[in-house]
VMD Tcl script that builds the backbone (N, CA, C; Angstrom):
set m [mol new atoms 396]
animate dup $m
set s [atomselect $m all]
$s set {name element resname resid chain x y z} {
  {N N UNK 1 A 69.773 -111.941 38.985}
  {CA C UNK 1 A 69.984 -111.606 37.594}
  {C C UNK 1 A 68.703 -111.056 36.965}
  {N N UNK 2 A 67.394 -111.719 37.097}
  {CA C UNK 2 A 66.373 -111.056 36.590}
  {C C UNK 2 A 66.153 -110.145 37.090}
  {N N UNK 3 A 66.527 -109.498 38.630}
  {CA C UNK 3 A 65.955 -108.417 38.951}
  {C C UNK 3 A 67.046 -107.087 38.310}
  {N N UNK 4 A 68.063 -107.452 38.132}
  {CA C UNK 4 A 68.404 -106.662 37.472}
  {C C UNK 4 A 68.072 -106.459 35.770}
  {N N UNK 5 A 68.136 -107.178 34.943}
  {CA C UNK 5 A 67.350 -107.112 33.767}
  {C C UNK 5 A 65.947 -106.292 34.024}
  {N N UNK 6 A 65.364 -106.155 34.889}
  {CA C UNK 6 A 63.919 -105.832 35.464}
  {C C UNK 6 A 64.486 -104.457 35.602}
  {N N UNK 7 A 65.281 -104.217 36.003}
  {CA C UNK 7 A 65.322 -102.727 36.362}
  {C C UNK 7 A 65.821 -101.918 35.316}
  {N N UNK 8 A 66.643 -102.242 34.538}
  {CA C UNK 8 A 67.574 -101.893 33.544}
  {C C UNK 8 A 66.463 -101.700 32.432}
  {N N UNK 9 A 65.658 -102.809 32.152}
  {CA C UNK 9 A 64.273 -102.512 31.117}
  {C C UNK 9 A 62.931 -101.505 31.645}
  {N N UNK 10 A 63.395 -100.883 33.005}
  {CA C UNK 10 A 62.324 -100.187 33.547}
  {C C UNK 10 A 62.898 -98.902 33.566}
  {N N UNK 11 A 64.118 -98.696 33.261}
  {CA C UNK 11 A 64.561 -97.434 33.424}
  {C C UNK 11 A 64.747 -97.469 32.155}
  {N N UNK 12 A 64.601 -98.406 30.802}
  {CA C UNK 12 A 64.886 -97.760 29.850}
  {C C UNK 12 A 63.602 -96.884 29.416}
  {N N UNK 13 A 62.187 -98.061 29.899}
  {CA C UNK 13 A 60.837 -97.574 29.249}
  {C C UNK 13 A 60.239 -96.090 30.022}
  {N N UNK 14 A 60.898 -96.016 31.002}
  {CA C UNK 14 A 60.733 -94.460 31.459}
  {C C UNK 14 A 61.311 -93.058 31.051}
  {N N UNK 15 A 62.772 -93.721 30.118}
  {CA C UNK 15 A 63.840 -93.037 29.736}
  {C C UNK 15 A 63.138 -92.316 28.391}
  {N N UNK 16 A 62.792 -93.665 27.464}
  {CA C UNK 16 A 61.647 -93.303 26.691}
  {C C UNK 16 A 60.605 -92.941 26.521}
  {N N UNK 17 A 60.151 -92.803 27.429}
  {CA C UNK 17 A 58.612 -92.299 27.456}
  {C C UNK 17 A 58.837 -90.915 27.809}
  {N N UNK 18 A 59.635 -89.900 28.951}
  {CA C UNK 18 A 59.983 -88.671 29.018}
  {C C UNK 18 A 60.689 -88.581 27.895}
  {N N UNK 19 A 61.257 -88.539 26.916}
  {CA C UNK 19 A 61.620 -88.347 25.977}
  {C C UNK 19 A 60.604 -87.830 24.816}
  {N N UNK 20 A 59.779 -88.280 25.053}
  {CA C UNK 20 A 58.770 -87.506 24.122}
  {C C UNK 20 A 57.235 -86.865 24.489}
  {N N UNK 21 A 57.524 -86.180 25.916}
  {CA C UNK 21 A 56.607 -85.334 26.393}
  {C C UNK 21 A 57.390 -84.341 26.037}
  {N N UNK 22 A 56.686 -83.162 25.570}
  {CA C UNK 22 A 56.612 -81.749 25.385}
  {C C UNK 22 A 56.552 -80.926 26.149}
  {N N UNK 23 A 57.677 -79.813 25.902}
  {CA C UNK 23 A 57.906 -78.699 26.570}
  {C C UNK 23 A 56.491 -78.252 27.075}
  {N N UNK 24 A 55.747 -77.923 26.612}
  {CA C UNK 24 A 54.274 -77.616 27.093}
  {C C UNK 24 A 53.857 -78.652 28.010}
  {N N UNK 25 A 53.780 -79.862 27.935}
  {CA C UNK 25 A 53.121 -80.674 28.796}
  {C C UNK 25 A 54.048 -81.190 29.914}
  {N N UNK 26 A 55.299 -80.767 29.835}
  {CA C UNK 26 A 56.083 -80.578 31.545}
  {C C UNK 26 A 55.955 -79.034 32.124}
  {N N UNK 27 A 55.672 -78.309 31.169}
  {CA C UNK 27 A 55.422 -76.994 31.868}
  {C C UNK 27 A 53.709 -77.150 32.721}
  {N N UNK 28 A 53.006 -78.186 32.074}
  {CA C UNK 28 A 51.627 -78.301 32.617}
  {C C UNK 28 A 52.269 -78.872 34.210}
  {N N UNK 29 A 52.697 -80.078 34.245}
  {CA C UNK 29 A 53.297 -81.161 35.161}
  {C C UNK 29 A 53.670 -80.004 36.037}
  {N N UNK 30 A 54.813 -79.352 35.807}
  {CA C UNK 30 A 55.427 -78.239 36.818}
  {C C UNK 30 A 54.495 -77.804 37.706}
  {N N UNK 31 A 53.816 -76.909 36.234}
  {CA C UNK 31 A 52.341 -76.074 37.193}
  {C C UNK 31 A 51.389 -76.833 38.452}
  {N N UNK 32 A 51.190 -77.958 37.712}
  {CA C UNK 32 A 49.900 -78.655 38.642}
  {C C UNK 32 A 50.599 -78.973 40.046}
  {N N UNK 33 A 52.505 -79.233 39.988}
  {CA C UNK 33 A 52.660 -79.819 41.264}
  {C C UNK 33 A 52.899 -78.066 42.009}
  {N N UNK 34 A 53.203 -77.012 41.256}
  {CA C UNK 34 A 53.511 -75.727 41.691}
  {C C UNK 34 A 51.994 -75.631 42.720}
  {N N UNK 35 A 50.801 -75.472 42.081}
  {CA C UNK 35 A 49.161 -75.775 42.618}
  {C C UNK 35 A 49.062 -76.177 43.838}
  {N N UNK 36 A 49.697 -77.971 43.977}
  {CA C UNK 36 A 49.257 -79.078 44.406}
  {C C UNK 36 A 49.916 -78.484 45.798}
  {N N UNK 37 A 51.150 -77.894 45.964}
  {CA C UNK 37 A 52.256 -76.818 47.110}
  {C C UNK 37 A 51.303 -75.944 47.591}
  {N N UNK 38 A 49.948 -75.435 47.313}
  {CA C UNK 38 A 49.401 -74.352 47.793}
  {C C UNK 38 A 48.249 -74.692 48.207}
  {N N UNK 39 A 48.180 -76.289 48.207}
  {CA C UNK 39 A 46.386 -76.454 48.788}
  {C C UNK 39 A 46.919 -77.129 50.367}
  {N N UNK 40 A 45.777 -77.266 50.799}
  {CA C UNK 40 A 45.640 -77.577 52.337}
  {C C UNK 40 A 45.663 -78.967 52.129}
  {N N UNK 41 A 45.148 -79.659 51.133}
  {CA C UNK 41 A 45.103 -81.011 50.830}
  {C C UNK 41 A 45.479 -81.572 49.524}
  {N N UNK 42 A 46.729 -81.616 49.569}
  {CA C UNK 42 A 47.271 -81.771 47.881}
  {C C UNK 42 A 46.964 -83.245 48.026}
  {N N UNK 43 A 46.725 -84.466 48.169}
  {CA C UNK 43 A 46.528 -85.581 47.697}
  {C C UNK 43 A 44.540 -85.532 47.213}
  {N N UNK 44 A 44.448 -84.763 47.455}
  {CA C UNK 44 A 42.966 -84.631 47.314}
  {C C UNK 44 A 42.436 -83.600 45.600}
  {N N UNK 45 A 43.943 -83.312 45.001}
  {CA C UNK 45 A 43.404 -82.478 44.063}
  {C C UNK 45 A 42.900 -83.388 43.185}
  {N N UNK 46 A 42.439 -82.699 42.065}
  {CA C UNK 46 A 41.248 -82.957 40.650}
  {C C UNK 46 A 41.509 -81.849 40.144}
  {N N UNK 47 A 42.241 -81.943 39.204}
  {CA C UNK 47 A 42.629 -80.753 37.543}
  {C C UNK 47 A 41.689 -81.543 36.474}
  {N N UNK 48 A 41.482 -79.999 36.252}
  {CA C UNK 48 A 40.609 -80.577 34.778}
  {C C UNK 48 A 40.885 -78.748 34.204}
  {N N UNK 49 A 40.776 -79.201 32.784}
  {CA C UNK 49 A 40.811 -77.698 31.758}
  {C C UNK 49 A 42.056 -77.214 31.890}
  {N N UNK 50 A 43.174 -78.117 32.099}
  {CA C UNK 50 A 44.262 -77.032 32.534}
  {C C UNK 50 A 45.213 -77.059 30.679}
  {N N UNK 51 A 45.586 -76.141 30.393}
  {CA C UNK 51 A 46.246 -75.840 29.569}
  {C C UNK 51 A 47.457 -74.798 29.478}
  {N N UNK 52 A 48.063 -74.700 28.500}
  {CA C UNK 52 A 49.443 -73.735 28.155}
  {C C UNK 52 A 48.903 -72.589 27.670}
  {N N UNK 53 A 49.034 -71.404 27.870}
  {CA C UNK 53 A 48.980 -70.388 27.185}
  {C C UNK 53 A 49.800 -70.454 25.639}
  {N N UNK 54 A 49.995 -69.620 24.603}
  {CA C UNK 54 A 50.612 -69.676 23.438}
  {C C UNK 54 A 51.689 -68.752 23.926}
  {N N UNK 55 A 52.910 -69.095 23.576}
  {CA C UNK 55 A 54.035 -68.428 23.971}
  {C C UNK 55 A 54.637 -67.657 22.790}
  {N N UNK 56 A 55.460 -66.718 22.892}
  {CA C UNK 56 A 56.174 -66.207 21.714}
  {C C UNK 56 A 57.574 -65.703 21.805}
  {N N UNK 57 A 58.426 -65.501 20.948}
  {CA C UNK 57 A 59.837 -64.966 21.504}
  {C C UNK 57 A 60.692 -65.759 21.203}
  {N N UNK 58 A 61.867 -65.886 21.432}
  {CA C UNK 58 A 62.890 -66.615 20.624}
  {C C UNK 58 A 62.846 -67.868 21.329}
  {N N UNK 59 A 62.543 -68.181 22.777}
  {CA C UNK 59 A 62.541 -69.180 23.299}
  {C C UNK 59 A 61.437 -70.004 22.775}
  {N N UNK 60 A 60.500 -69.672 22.345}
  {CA C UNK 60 A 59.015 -70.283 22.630}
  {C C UNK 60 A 58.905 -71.512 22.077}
  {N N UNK 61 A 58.408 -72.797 22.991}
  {CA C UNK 61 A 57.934 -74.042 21.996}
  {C C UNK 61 A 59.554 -75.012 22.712}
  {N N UNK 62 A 60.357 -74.196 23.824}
  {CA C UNK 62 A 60.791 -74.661 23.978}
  {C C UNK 62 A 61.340 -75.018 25.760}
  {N N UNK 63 A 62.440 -75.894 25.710}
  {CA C UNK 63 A 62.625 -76.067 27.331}
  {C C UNK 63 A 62.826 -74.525 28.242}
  {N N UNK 64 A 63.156 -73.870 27.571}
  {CA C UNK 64 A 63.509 -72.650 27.647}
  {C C UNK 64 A 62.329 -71.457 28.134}
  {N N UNK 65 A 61.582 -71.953 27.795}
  {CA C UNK 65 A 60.447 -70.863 27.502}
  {C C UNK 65 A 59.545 -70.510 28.558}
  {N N UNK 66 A 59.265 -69.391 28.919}
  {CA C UNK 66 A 58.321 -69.204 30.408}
  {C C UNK 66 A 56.920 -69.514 29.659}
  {N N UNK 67 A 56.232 -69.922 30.765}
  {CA C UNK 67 A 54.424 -70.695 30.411}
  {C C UNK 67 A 54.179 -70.283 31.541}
  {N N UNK 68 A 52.555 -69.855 30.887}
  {CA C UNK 68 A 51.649 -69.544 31.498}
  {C C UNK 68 A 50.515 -70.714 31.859}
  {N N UNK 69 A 50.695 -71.580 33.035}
  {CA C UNK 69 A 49.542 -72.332 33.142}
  {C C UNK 69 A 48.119 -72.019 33.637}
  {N N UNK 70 A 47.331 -72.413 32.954}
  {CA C UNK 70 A 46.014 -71.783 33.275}
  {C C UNK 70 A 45.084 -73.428 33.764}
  {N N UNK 71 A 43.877 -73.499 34.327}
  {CA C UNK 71 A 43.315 -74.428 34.639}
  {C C UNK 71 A 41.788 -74.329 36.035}
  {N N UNK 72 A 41.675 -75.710 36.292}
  {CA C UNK 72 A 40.741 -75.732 37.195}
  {C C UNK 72 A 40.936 -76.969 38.484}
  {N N UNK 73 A 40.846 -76.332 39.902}
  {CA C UNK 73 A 41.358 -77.494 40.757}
  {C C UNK 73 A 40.539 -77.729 41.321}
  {N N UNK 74 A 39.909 -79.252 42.003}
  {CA C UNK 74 A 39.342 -79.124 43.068}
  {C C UNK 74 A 39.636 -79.594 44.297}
  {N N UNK 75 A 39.808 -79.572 45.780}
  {CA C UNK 75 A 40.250 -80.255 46.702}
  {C C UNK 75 A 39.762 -79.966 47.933}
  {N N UNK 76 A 39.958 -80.526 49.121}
  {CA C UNK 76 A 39.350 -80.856 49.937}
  {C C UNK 76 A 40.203 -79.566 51.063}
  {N N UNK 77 A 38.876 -78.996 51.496}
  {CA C UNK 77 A 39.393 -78.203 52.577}
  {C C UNK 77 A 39.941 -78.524 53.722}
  {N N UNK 78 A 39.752 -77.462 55.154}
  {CA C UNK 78 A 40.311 -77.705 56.340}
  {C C UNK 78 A 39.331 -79.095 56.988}
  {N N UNK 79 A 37.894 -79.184 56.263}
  {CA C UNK 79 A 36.737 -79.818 56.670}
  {C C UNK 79 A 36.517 -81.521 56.485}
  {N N UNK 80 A 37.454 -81.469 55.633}
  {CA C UNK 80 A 37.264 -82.132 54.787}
  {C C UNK 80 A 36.335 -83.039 53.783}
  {N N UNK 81 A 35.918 -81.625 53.249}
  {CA C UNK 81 A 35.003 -81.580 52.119}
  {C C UNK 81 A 35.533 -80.788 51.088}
  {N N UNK 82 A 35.084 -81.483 49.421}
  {CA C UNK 82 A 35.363 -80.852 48.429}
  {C C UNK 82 A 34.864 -79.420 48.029}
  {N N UNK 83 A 36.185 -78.031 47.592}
  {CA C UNK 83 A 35.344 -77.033 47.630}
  {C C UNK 83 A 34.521 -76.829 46.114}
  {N N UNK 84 A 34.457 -77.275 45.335}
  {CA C UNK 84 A 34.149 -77.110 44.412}
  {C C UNK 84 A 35.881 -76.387 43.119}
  {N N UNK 85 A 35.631 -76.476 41.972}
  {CA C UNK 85 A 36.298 -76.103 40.880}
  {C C UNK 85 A 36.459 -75.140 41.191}
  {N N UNK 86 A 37.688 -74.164 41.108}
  {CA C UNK 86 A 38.454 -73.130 41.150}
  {C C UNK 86 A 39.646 -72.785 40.128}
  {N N UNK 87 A 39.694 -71.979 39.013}
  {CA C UNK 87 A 40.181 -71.320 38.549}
  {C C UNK 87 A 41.771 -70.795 39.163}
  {N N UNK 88 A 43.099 -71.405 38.585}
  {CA C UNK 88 A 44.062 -71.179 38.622}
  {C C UNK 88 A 44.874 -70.274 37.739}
  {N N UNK 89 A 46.197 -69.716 38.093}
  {CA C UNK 89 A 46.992 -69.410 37.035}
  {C C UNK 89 A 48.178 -69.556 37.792}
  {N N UNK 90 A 49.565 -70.208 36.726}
  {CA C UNK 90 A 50.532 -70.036 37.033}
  {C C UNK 90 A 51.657 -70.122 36.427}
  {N N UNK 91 A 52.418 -68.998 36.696}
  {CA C UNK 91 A 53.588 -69.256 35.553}
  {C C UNK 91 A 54.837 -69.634 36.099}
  {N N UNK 92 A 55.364 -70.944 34.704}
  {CA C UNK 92 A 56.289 -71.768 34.813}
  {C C UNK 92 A 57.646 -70.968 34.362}
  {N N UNK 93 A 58.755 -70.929 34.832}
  {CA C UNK 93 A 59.625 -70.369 34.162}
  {C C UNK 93 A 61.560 -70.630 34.807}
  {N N UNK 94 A 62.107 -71.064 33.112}
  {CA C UNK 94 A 62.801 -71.642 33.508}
  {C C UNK 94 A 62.829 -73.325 33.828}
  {N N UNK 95 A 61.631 -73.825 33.939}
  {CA C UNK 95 A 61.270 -74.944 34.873}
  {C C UNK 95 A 60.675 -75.077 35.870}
  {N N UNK 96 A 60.557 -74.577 36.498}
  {CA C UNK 96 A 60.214 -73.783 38.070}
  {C C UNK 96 A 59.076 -73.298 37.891}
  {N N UNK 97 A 58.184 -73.853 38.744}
  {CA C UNK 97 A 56.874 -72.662 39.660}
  {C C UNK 97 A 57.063 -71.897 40.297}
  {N N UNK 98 A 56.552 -70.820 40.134}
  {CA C UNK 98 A 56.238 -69.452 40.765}
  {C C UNK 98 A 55.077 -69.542 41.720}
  {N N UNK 99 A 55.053 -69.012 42.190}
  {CA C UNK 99 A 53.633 -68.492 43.196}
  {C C UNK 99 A 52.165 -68.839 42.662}
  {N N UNK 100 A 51.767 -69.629 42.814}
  {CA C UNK 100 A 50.286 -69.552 41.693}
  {C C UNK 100 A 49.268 -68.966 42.703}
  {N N UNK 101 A 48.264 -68.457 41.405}
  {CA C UNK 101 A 47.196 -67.936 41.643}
  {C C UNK 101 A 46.234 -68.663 42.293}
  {N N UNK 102 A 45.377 -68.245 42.935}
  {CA C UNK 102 A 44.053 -69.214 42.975}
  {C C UNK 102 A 43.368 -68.291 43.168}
  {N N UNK 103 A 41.622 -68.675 41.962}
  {CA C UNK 103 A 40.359 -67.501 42.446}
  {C C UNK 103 A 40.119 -67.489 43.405}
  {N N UNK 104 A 39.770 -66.934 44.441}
  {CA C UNK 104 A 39.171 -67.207 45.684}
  {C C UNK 104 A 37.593 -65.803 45.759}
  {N N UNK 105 A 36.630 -67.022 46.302}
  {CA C UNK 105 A 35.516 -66.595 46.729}
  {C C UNK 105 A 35.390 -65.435 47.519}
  {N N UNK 106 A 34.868 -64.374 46.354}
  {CA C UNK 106 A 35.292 -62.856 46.812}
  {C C UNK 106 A 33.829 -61.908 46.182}
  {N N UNK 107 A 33.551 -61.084 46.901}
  {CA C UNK 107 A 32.856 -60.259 46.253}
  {C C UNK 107 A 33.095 -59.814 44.854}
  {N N UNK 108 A 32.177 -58.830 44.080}
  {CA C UNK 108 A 32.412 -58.897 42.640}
  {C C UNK 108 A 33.561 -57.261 42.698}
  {N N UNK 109 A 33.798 -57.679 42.051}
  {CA C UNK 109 A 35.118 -55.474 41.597}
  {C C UNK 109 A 33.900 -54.867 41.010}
  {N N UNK 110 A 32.805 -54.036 41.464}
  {CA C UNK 110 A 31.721 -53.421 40.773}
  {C C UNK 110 A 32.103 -52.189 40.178}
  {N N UNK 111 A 33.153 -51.708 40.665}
  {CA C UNK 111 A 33.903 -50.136 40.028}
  {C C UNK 111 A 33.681 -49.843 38.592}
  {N N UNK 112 A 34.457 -51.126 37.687}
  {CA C UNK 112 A 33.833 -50.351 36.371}
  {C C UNK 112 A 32.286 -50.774 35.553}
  {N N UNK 113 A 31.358 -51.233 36.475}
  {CA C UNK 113 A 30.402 -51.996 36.361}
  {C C UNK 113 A 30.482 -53.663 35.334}
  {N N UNK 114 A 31.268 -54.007 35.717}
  {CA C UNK 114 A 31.087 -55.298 34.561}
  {C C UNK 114 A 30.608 -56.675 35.493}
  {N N UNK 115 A 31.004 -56.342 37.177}
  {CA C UNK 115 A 30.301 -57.310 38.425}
  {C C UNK 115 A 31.404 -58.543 37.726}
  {N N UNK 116 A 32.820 -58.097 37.958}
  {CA C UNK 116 A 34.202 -59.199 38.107}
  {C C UNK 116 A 34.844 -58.924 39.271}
  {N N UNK 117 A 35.394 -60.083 39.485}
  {CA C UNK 117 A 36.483 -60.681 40.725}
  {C C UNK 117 A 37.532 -60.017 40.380}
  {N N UNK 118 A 38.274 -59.208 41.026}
  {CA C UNK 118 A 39.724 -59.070 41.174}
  {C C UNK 118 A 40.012 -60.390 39.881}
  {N N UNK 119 A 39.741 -61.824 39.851}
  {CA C UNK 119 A 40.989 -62.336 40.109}
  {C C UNK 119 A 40.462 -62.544 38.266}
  {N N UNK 120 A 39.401 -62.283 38.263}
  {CA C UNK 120 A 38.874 -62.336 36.428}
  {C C UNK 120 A 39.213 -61.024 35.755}
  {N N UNK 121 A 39.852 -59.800 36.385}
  {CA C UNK 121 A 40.144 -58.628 35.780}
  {C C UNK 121 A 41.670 -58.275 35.604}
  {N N UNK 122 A 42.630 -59.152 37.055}
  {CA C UNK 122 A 43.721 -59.120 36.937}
  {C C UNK 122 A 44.755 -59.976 36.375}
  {N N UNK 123 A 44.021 -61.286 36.434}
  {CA C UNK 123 A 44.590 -62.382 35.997}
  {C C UNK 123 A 44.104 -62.933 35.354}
  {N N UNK 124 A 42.970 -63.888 35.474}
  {CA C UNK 124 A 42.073 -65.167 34.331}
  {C C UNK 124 A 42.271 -63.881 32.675}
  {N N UNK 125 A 41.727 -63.008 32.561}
  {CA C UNK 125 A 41.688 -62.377 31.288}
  {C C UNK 125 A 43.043 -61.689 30.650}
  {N N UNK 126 A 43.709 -61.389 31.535}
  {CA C UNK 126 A 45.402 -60.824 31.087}
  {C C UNK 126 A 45.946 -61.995 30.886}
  {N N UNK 127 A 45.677 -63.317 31.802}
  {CA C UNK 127 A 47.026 -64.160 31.187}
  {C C UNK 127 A 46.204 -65.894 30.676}
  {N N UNK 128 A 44.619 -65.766 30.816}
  {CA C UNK 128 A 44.304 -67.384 29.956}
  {C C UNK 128 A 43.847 -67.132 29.162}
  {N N UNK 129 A 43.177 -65.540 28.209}
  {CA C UNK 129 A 42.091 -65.136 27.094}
  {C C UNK 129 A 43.297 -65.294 26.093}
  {N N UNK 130 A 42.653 -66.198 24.750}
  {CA C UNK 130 A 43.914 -65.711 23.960}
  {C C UNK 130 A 42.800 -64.146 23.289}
  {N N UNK 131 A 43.013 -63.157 23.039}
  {CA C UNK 131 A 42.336 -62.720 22.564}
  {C C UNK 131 A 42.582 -62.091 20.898}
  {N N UNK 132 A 41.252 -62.194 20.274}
  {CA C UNK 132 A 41.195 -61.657 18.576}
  {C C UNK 132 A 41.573 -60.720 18.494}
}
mol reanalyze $m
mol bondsrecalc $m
mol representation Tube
mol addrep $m
């Protein structure tokens, strides 16, 4: 009998507690496990800085709404050693992860002289800058 009372009060306080996380902060959740699918050592990640882009459109602000997750991971290689913080992007949509980004340690794009990464000219600035 108590273990059922035990369970019944454990599924209510979980029932309640997702109940008032935000569309934004399950679109974060999505993202990080979308991430966590693309490392060599997902029990080894460390997010930090990760945030929602600002959305707009009739959906926006809601379950509905595609997000842009942006952030920083760190985890343990083939070596197993930490590679240091790395710069993500990924967009949530629908619910669902997509393909995420990851910077990867690359020479600079020197073409239009500004000495950026592919991944700071195509992505980090098109989809985490809010810009003025």
């Amino acid at each position: 009998m108590e273990k059922k009372h035990f369970l019944v009060i454990s599924f209510l306080i979980v029932t309640l507690c997702a109940c008032g996380e935000s569309p934004e902060r399950r679109a974060i959740k999505v993202g990080e496990d979308g991430v966590l699918n693309a490392l060599k050592d997902p029990d080894s990640a460390k997010f930090k800085d990760v945030y929602v882009m600002p959305q707009i459109g009739k959906d926006a602000g809601t379950e509905d709404s595609d997000y842009t997750v942006c952030g920083h991971v760190n985890s343990k290689n083939s070596f197993g050693g930490y590679t240091g913080y790395t710069r993500f992007v990924i967009h949530v949509i629908g619910g669902k992860a997509m393909e995420p980004v990851l910077e990867e340690a690359e020479l600079s794009n020197d073409v239009d002289g500004t000495d950026e990464t592919n991944f700071e000219t195509m992505y980090w600035k098109n989809e985490c800058i809010v810009w003025k």
